[in-house]
TORBA-989378 format. One record per residue (C-alpha): residue number from 1; x, y, z. Coordinates in nm, 2 decimals, padded with zeros to 4 digits. Each point is the difference from the previous one (the first is absolute). Layout:
BEGIN
[NUM,[X,Y,Z]] ...
# end
This chain:
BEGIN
[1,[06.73,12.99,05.88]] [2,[-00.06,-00.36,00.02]] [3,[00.11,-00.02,-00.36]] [4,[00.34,00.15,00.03]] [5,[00.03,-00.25,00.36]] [6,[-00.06,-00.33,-00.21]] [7,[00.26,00.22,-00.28]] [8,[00.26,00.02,00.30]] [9,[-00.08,-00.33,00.14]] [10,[00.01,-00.15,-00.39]] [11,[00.35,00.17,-00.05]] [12,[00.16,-00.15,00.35]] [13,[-00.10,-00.33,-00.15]] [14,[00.16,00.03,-00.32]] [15,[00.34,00.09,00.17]] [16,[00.01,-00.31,00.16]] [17,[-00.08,-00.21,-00.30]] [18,[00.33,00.22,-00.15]] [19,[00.21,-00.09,00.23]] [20,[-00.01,-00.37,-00.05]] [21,[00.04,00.10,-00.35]] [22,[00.29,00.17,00.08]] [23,[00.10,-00.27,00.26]] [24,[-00.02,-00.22,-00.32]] [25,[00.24,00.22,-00.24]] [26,[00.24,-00.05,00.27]] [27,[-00.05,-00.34,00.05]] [28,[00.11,-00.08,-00.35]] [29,[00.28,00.21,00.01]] [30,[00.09,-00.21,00.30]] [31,[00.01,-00.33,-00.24]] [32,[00.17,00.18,-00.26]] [33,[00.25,00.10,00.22]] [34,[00.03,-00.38,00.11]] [35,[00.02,-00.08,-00.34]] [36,[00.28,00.23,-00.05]] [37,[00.20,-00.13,00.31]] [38,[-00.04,-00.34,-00.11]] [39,[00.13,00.08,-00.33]] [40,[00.33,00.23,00.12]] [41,[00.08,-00.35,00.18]] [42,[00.04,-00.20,-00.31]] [43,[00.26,00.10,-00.24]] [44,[-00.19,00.02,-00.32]] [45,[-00.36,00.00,-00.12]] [46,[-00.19,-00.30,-00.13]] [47,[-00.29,-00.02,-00.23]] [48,[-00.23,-00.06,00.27]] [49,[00.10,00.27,00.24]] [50,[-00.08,00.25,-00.30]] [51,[-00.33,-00.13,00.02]] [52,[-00.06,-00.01,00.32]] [53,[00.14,00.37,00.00]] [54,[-00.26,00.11,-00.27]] [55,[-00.28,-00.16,00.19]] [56,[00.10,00.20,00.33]] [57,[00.01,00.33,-00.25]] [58,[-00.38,-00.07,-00.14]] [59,[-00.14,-00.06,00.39]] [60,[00.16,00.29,00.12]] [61,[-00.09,00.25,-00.35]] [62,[-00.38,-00.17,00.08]] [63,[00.01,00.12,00.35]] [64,[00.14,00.34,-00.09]] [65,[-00.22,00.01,-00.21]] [66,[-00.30,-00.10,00.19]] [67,[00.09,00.24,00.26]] [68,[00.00,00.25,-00.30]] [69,[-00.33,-00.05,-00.06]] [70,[-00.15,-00.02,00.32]] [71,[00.16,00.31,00.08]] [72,[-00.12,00.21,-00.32]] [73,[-00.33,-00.12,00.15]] [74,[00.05,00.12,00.34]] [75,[00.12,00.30,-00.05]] [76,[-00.31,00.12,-00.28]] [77,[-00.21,-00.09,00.27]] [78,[00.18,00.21,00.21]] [79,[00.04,00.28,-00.23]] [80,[-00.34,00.01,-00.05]] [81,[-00.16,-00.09,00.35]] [82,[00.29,00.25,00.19]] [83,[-00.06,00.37,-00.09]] [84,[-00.32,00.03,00.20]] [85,[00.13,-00.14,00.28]] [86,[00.37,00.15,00.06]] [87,[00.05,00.33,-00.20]] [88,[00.17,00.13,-00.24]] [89,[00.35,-00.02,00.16]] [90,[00.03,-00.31,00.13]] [91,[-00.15,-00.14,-00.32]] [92,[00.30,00.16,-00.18]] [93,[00.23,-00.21,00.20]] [94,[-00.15,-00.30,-00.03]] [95,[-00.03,00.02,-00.38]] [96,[00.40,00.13,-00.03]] [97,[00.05,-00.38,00.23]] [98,[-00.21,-00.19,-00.25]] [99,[00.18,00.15,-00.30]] [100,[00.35,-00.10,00.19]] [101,[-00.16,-00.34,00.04]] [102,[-00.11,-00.10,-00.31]] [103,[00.37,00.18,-00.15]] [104,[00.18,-00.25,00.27]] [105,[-00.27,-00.29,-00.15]] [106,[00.11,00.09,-00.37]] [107,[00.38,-00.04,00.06]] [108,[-00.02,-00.31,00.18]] [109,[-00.20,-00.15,-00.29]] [110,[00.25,00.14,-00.23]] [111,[00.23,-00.18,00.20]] [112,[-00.13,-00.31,-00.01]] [113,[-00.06,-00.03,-00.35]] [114,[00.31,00.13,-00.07]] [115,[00.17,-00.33,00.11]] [116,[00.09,-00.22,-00.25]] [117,[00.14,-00.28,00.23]] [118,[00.12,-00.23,-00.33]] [119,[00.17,00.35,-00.17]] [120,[00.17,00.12,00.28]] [121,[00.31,-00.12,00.21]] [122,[-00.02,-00.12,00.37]] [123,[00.18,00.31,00.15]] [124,[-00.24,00.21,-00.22]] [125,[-00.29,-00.19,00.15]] [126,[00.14,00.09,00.36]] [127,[00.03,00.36,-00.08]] [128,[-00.38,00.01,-00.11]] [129,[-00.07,-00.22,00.28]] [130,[00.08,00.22,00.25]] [131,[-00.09,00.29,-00.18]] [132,[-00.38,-00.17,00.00]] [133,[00.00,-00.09,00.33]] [134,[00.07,00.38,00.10]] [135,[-00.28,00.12,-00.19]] [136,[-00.25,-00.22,00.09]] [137,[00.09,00.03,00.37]] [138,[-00.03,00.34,-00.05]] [139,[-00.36,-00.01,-00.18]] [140,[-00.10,-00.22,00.31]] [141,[00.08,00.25,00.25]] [142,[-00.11,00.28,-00.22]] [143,[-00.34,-00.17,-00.01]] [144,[-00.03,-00.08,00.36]] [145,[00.08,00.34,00.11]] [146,[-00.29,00.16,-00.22]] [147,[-00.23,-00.24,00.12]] [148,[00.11,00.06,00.36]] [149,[-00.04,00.36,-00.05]] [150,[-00.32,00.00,-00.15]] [151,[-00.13,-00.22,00.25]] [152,[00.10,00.20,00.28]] [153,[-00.19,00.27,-00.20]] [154,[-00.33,-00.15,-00.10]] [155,[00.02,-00.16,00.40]] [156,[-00.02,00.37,00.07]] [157,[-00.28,00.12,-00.25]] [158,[-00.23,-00.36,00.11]] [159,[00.08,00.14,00.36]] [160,[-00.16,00.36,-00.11]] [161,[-00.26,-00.12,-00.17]] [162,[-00.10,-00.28,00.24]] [163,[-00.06,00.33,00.24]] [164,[-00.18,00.16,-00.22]] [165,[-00.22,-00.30,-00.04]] [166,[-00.03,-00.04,00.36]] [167,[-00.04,00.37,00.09]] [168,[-00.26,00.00,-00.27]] [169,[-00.24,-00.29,00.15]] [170,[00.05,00.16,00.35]] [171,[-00.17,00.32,-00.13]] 
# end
């Protein structure tokens, strides 16, 4: 029982360290968006904005990808750790979120790599702009939500098994 508390209290940790990953996804999609409004504002694009462009694409395809891998990570963990503690049916949902997660995860990488800021034209870069920015902000709040769900469960489960705990040191 004190196991599967320090699994519980292990997990609630972890979501937290995700979400500043998460918070950091977005925060470079915030600069690349900058980047992008800077750029609509002058009429065409110089050598150096290209660059400046590409550099934007590698921090933000390093924190996607970072995120990636930390959530891989987390959810082993979890698919390992869970199936004791919450049955079969809620462990079926959670896996059918992380597969929806790591699909969202994949296009967005796609995405990313997909831009070729030197091959393609400025409205084209727009278009994929936006299109990037949906996704991503959609992976976020995908992400948040799970984490939020599964924290309200595992708050649940700790709250169980502290009782147990509790009523079994009282006998």
């Amino acid at each position: 029982m004190a196991d599967n508390l320090k699994i519980i209290r292990d997990i609630i940790s972890e979501h937290h360290s995700l979400k500043r990953h998460v918070k950091l996804v977005g925060d470079s999609v915030t600069d690349l968006e900058a980047l992008f409004r800077l750029q609509q504002v002058h009429a065409g694009w110089t050598q150096s904005s290209i660059e400046t462009l590409s550099k934007k694409q590698e921090q933000l395809l390093q924190a996607v990808s970072f995120l990636d891998e930390g959530l891989r990570n987390h959810f082993a963990f979890e698919e390992k750790a869970f199936p004791m503690l919450l049955g079969e049916a809620v462990m079926k949902a959670l896996l059918l979120e992380h597969q929806d997660i790591s699909r969202r995860l994949g296009e967005v990488k796609a995405l990313v790599t997909g831009i070729s800021p030197e091959a393609v034209s400025q409205g084209e870069l727009l278009s994929r702009k936006t299109q990037l920015q949906q996704k991503i902000s959609g992976l976020c709040q995908m992400v948040e939500e799970h984490a939020a769900d599964e924290e309200v469960v595992l708050k649940m489960v700790k709250r169980s098994l502290e009782g147990e705990e509790a009523g079994g040191k009282a006998a």
